[in-house]
N, C-alpha and C positions, 0 to 999 in steps of 0.2 A: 191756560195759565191759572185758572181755580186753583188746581193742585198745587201751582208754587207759593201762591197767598195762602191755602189753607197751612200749607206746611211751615211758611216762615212768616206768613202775615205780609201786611203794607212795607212795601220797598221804602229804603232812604230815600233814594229816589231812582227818577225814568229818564233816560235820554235815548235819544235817537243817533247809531254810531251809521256813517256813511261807507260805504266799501267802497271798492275804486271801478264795479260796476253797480248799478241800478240792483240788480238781484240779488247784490251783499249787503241791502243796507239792511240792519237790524234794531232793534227795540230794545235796549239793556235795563233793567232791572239791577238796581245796585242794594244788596246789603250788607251787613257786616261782613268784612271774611271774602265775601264771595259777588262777582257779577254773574249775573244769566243774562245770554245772548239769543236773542228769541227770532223766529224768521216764521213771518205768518202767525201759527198755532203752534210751534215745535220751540224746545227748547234743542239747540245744536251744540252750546259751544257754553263754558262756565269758566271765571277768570279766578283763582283764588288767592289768595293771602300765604296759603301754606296748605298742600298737601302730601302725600305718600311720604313724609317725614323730609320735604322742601320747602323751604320758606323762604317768603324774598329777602334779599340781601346775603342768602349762602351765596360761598365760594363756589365756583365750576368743579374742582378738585374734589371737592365732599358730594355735591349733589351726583355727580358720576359715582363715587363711591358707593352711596345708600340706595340710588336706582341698581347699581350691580348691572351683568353685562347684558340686561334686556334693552338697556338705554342706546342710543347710536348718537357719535358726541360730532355734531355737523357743524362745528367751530363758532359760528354767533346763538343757538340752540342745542339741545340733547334731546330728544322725543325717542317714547315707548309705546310698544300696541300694549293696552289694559286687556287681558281677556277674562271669561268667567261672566261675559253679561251677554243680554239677550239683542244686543248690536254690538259693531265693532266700535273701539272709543280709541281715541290716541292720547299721551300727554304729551305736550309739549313743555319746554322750560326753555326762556328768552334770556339768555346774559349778557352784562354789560360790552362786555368783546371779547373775539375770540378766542383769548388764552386763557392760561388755565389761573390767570388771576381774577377774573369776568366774577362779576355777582350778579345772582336772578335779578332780573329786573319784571319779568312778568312767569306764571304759571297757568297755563291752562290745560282741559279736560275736552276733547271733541267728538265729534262724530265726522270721520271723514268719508263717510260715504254719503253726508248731507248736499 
C-alpha cells in the first residue's frame, strides 16, 4: 500500500467494508473521487465518482451509449472487460433500477480473477 500513499498521500479516511463471507472482508481507503478496496497487500477493486466518461447520477440510456457495444446491459448493472492491461479488469456500473430511466448509483474497476 506504499505505492497508494506515495501516489495520492494519507486517505480521508479507513474503514473496514464486511463481505458476506470472512474472506471478502476488505480495508477501504477513501479519497477524493475515488475508494480502493484492499484484501491483504493487493488492491482488487476501486469505486469511483466518474470514470471512462460515467459519472454517478448518468442516465442508463447514455452510460450504454458512451460504453458502446463492449458494455452487456444486465438490467440493475451494465459491466465491460477493460483490456490493454497486464491483468484482466472488469467495469461494472450499478443503476438505480432496471430500466432504462435507472441513474448510476455506484462505478467500479475490478479484478475478477482476484
Amino acid at each position: 500500500m506504499a505505492d497508494l500513499i506515495e501516489r495520492y498521500g494519507s486517505p480521508r479516511s479507513v474503514l473496514a467494508e464486511r463481505g458476506n463471507e470472512v474472506w471478502q472482508d476488505d480495508v477501504v481507503f477513501q479519497y477524493n473521487g475515488a475508494d480502493f478496496y484492499i484484501y491483504r497487500d493487493r488492491i482488487w477493486q476501486v469505486k469511483f465518482a466518474s470514470t471512462h466518461g460515467v459519472s454517478n447520477g448518468d442516465r442508463k440510456t447514455n452510460v450504454l451509449r458512451v460504453l458502446g457495444d463492449a458494455a452487456e446491459d444486465m438490467g440493475n448493472y451494465a459491466q465491460m472487460s477493460i483490456t490493454g492491461k497486464d491483468w484482466p479488469l472488469m467495469m461494472r456500473v450499478n443503476f438505480s433500477n432496471a430500466n432504462n430511466t435507472g441513474q448510476v448509483t455506484a462505478i467500479y474497476i475490478y479484478r475478477p480473477d482476484f
